[in-house]
N, C-alpha and C positions, 0 to 999 in steps of 0.2 A: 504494500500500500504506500502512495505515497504522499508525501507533508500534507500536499494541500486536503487531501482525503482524509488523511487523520486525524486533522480539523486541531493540529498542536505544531509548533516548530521544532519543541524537542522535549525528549522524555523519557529517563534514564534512572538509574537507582545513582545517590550517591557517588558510589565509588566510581562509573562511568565518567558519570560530570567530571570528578573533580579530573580524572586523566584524563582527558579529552582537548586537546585545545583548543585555544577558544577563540583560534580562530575559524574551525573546523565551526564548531557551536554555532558562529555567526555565519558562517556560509550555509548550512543546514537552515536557519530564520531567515536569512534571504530569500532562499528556493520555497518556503513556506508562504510569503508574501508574495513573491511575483516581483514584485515592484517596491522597492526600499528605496524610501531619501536619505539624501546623505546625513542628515539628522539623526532620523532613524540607525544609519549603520554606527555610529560616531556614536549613539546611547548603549548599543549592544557593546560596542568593544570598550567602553569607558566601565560599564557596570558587570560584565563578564568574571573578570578576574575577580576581582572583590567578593564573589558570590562563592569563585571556584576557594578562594582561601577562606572563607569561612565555612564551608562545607568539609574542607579538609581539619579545620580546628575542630568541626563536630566530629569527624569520623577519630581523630586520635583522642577522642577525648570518652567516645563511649562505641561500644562494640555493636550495639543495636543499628546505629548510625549506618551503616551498610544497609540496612533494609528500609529505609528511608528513600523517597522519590523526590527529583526537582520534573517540575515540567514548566516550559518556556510558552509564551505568545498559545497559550489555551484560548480556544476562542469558542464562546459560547456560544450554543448551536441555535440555529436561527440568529442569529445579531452579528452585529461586526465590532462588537465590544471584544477587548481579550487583555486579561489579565494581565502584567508581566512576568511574576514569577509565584507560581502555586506549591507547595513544598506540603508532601505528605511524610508529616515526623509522628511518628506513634498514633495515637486514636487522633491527632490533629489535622485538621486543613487550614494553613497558613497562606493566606493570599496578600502577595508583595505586590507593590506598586512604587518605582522606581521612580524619580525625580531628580533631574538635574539642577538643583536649587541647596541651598540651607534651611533654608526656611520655608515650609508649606502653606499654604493656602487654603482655603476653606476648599474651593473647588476639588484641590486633592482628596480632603479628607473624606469629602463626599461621595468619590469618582471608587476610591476603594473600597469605603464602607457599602456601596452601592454594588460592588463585585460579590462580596460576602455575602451580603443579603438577598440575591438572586440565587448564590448557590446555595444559600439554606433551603432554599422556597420551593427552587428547581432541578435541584441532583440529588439523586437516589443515594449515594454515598457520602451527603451529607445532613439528611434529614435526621438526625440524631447523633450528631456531633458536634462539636467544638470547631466552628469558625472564624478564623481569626483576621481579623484586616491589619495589615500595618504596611504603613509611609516609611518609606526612605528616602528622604534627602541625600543624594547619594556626596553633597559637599559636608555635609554633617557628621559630627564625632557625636558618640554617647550614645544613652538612651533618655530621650526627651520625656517619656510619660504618655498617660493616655488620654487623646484628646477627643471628647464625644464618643468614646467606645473603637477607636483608634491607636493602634501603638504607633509611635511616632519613634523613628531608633534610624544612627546612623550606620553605615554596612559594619563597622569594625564593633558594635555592638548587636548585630546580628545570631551570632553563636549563642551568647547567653540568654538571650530572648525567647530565642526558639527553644533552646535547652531546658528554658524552665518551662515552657508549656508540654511539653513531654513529659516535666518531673509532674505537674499538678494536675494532666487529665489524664485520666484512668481509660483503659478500653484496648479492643484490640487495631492495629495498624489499618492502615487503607491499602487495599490492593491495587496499584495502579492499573493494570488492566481493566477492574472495574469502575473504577475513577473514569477513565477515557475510553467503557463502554459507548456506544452511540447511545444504546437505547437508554442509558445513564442518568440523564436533563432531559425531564421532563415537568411538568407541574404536580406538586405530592397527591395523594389524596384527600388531604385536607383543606389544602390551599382549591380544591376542586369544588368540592362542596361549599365552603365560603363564599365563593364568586356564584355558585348557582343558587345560592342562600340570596343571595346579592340583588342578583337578577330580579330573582321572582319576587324578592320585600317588595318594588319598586318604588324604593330610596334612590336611585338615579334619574335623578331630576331631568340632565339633559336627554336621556333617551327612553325613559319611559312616558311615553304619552300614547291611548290611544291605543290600548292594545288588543281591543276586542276587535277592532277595524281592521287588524292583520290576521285575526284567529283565522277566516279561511285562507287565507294564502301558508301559514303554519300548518297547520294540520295537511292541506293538500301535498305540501314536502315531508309532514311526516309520514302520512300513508306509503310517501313514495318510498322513503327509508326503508319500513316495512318491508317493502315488498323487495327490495333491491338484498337486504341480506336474509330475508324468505329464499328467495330465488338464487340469494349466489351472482348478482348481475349487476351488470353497471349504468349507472344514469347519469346524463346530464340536463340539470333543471336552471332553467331561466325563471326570471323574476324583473319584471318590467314595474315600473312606475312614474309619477310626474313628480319633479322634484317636492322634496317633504311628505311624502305618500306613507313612507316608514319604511324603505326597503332594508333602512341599516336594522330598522328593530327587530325585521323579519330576519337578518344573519344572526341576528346576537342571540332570538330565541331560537331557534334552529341547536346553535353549538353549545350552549346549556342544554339542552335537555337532557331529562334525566336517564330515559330510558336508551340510552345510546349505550348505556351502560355494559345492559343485558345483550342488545346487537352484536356488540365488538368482538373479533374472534382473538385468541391468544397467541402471541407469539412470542414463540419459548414456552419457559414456564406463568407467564402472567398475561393479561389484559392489559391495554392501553389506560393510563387511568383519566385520561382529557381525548375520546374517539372523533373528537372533530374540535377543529381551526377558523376563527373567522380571517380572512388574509386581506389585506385591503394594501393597493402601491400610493394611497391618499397618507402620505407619513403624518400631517398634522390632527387626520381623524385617530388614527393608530395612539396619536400621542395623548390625545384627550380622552379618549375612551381606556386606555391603559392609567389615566391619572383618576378618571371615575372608578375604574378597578381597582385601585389601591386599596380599597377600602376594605377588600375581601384577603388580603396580604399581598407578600409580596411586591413585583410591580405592575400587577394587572397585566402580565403577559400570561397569563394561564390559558386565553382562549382567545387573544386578539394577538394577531403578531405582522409586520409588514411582509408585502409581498416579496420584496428583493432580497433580504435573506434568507428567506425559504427557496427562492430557486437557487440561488447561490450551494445552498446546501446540500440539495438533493441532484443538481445537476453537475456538481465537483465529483459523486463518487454514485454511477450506474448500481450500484448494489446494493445501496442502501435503503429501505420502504419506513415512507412516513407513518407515524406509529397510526394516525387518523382513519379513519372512513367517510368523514364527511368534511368536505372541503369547499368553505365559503368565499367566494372570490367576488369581495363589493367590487362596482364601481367598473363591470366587464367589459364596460362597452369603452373604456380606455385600454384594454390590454395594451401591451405593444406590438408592433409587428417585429418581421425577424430583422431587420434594417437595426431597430433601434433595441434589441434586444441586444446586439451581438456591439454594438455601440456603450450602451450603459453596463455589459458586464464585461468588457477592454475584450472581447473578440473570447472567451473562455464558454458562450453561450448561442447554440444554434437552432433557428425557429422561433416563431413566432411564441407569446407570452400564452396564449392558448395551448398551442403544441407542446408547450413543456408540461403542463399543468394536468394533458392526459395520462403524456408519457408517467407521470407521476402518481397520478392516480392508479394506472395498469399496474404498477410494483404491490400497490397494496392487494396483500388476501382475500377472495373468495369476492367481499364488495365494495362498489365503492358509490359514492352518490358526490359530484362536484356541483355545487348551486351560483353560478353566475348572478350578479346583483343588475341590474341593466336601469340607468337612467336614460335622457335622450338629449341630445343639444348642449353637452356637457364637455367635449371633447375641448380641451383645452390645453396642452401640449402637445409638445412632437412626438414623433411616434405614435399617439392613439386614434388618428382619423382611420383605419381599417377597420371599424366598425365590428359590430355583433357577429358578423357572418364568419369573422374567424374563427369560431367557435366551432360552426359548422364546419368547415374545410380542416379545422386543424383532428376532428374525426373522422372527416374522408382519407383523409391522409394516414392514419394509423393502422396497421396491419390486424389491429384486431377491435375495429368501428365495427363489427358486425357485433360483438358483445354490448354494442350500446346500448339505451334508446335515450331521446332526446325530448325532452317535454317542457312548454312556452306558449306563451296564452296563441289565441287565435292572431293578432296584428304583427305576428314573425311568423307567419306561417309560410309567406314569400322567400321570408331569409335565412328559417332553417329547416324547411321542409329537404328532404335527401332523398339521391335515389339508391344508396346503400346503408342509410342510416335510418333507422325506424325512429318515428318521428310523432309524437299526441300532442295533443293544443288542449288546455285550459283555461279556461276565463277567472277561474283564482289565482293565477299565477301575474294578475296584473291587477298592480294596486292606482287606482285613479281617481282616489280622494286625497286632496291636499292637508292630509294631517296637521302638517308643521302652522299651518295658516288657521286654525280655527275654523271659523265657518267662510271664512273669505276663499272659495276656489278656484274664482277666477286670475290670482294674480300671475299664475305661468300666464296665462293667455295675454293678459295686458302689457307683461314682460315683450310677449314675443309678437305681437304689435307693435311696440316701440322701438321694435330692433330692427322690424321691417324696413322697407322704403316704404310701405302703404301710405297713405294721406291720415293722419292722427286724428283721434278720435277720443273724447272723455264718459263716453259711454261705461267702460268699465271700469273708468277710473271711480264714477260714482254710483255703480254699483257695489263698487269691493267699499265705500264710504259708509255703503248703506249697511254692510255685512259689519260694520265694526272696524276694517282695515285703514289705515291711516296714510296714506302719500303726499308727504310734502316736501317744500323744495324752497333752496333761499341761495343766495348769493354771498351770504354773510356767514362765515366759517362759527362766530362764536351762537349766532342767533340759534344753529343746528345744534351746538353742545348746550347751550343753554336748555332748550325745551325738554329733551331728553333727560337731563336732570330733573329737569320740574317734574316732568310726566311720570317719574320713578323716585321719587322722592320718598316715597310711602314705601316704597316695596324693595328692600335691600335685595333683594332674592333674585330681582329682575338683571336679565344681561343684556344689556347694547353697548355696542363698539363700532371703531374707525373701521372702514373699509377704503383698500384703492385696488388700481390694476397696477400689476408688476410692472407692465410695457411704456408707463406712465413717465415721462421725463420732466413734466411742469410742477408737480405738485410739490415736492421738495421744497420749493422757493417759497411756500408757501405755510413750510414746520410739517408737511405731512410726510413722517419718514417711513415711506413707500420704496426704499432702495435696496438694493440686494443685500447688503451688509448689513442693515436694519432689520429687516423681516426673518431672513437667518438666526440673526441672536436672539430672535423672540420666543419664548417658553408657552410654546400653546395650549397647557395645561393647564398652569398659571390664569392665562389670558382668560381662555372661558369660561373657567373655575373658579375663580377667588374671588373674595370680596373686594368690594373696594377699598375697602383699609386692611387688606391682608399685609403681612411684611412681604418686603420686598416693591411691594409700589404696581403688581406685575396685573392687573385687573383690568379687562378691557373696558369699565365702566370708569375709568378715568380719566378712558377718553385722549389719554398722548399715545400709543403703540400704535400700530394699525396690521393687519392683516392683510393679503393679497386675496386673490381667487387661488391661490395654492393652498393657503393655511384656511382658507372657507369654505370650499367644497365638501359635500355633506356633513355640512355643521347647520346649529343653529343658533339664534340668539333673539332675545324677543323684540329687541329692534334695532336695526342698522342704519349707522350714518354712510353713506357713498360719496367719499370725495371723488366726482368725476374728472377723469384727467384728458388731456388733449388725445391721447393715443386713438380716443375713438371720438371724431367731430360729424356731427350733421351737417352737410355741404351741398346747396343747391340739388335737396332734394334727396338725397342718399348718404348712407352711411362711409366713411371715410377712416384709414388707418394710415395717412400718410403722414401723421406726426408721431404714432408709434417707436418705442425704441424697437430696434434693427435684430434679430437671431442673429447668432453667432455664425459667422463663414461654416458651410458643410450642414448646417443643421435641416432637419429631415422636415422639411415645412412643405403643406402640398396646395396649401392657400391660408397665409395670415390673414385676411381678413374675419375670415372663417371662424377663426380659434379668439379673436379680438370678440367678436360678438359673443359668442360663447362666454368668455372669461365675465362679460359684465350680463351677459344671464345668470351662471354662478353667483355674481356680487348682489344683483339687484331680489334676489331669490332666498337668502338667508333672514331677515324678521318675522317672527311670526306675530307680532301686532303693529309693525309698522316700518317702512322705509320714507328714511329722510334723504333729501340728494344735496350735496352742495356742490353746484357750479363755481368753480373757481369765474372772478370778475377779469376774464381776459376778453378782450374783443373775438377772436377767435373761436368762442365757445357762444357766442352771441345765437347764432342759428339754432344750437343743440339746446340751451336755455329753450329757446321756444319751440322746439319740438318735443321738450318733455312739461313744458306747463301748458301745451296744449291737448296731452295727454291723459288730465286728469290729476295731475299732481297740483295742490294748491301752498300757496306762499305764505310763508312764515311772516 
């Protein structure tokens, strides 16, 4: 097997390590990564030695020491997190984290203790042991003490650290073969039950709403479960909706359920104890729905995890089968194609984002059930304009589509009907009530009126008026934060927040930091979660951060400010992208105008009591102003 399949750089008892050179060591973590900065190489050869002599002071100092394990760049399965150095000494698991610094940082101490605490939560051989986190500064003498449940210790005080956690926890050793089991990291069984404890209280505020309105589209996928490990067979289910319809609620209750339990077949000697994943490549839902799971332990990755390092994982090593049987994949109708698939994972990845996720499915035993999430008019990056039909094609394509069937309300029946792949339509497989909106259902439609060239119209604007829904619109950036406040003033609990487009280049000048470096370091967790006086400042109810259509797609909040930016202008009569900023040379674009509209359907799409817009006061935006106050939105 090699490095990258091992899913470790390196992993040795003691006495290996410490003979080994290291620079040997370091060429082995190079071939591990692929790709090393010279940063990168410069931290391994700088921290190597230090490690190898203190591992030698443990081995002369006690005889056990030989059956002690280091393992390097561990990378936890599914993520692209990895520890720096894991050291199994006695009943212990010691996780280092390495620091070219003196002094630490909060960020550190959190970065490690956050290693620890995913391997309590999520490895089989450390659910009832002694996990340890500790910071190296690797410029630092001594032992600093314990800071927040942290050992803080410089490498020359390394040996007696470790030595005394050997002397004071009792138990027998870790096997490293079992340590660096695959099927190792998983989510415990307790941590399982918590989260589906979780679910069903419906204490999660943001995504439980409205759940009786999804019960037939639920049960219609559960029947299918049913019958798929009845039968020993495999399915693939679509699930259509109009934005806020509930399709995420429909994946989240799908992968709790209980009974999946009894379904799951065993491999080895056990059952999987989490038989289905909800996967989603939306990283900012992934982040906020893993920060609403918190609450059940761990980090809410028990049954929500991102797409790309689940392919990553299963696509590095052909023999390995996901422990699941039911595989939720939100948000399908962006898959990637194979262009950008083989692009976002540096050329290591071949086929379309559908074709992988069969071929994936095919490894698992006896069944399997994959459930595609499918919004419409959503496509908003490169790569995902190939639309739904890959789904279909990426099963014509598979040498064993004839084990499928494929099941999607009747309005796909054009785009996955097959003539090797069996194929049923259900009308509960499409959700076409705007949950997220209350009783307001018109507001997709008005949306996508206003996006048109049509001739505007305020018909539905005072319609959705009349249902309760609120559209207004100002030119005065504070008059929009002002109302918002007032109108929530009562209600601490309520969420609204900045919104802009990424592609936006005017709004800046204007305090709205809508830039790439901004949006990046924003904590999406944080943002849709917290109060407004939470520490940290980090609440989108306070109105400085702002979000893009990246960090807002399938989110919600109960009302949105839209700072509208130049990228998209109304111009003698049509919609215009030519003051957008520019995709990068090479990038897989097959109409930006396209994905520009799109992106502020997304933006204009997330309140579910109200959208505010504020026109920035440029002359250039003069037209767009009045083709959205003649749309029905009224003035502040």
């Amino acid at each position: 097997m090699s490095e990258r399949e091992a899913g470790h750089g390196w992993g040795s008892d003691f006495p290996e390590f410490r003979s080994t050179p290291a620079r040997s060591i370091r060429e082995r973590l190079e071939r591990f990564l692929g790709v090393a900065s010279p940063e990168q190489i410069r931290a391994w050869d700088d921290s190597i030695p230090p490690l190898q002599r203190e591992v030698d002071k443990a081995l002369l100092r006690d005889t056990l020491a030989a059956t002690y394990s280091t393992i390097l760049e561990y990378e936890l399965p599914m993520e692209s997190r990895r520890p720096d150095v894991i050291l199994l000494v006695g009943a212990a698991v010691v996780v280092l984290e390495l620091k070219g610094k003196s002094e630490p940082t909060i960020a550190d101490l959190d970065q490690v203790s956050a290693y620890a605490r995913d391997l309590r939560c999520y490895h089989r051989e450390c659910e009832s042991r002694s996990v340890i986190p500790v910071l190296v500064p690797t410029r630092a003498r001594g032992y600093a003490g314990s800071i927040e449940g942290v050992h803080v210790a410089g490498p020359d005080a390394l040996d007696d650290l470790v030595s005394r956690f050997v002397r004071d926890i009792a138990g027998d050793p870790v096997p490293r073969d079992r340590f660096l089991a695959e099927s190792a990291y998983r989510p415990l069984p307790t941590l399982v039950e918590a989260a589906r404890e979780l679910m069903s209280s419906g204490t999660l505020r943001s995504i439980h709403r409205a759940k009786a309105a999804t019960d037939p589209c639920v049960n219609e996928i559960s029947s299918i479960i049913h019958t798929a490990a009845l039968t020993k067979s495999r399915h693939l289910v679509l699930v259509t909706g109009v934005p806020g319809a509930g399709k995420t609620l429909v994946g989240l209750r799908t992968v709790h359920a209980h009974f999946l339990d009894d379904l799951a077949v065993a491999r080895g000697r056990e059952k999987p104890s989490a038989p289905a994943v909800f996967l989603s490549g939306n990283g900012p839902l992934v982040e906020v729905l893993q920060y609403e799971l918190k609450q059940a332990g761990g980090d809410g990755k028990t049954f929500v995890r991102g797409v790309k390092d689940y392919v990553k994982k299963y696509s590095r090593n052909r023999e390995s089968r996901p422990p699941e049987h039911v595989l939720v994949f939100d948000e399908a109708q962006r898959a990637f194609d194979a262009a950008k698939m083989a692009d976002s994972h540096d050329g290591a990845v071949t086929g379309s984002e559908p074709e992988q996720f069969i071929e994936f499915a095919e490894r698992i035993p006896d069944w399997c059930v994959v459930v595609a999430l499918i919004g419409s008019g959503q496509e908003i990056n490169t790569g995902e304009e190939g639309g739904v039909g890959q789904w279909r094609l990426a099963l014509e394509k598979s040498s064993r589509g004839a084990e499928w069937t494929i099941h999607s309300p009747p309005a796909l029946a054009d785009e996955m009907r097959s003539h090797s792949v069996t194929s049923e339509f259900k009308y509960a497989l499409n959700l076409d009530r705007e949950l997220r909106f209350h009783a307001a259902t018109d507001l997709h439609k008005l949306v996508a009126d206003v996006l048109s060239d049509a001739e505007p119209s305020d018909e539905l604007g005072r319609r959705l008026e009349a249902d309760g829904y609120r559209l207004r619109i100002t030119r005065e950036l504070e008059t929009a934060k002002r109302y918002l406040r007032e109108r929530y003033s009562d209600d601490p609990q309520a969420r609204y927040g900045l919104l802009a487009s990424a592609r936006d280049k005017s709004l800046s000048n204007f305090g709205i930091p809508n830039e790439f470096q901004a949006t990046k370091a924003l904590k999406h967790g944080p943002w849709y979660g917290d109060a407004e006086d939470a520490p940290g400042g980090r609440s989108c109810r306070r109105l400085e951060s702002c979000v893009t259509e990246f960090g807002a797609q399938g989110l919600e909040l109960d009302a949105s400010l839209l700072a509208w930016g130049t990228d998209l202008l109304f111009e003698r009569g049509r919609w215009s992208d030519r003051r957008a900023r520019g995709y990068k040379r090479g990038a897989l674009v097959h109409d930006p105008l396209r994905l520009r509209i799109n992106a502020y359907r997304v933006l204009m799409t997330r309140g579910r009591d109200a959208l505010v817009l504020w026109i920035p006061p440029l002359s250039e935006l003069d037209q767009t102003w009045q083709r959205l106050s003649a749309s029905g939105f009224r003035g502040l």
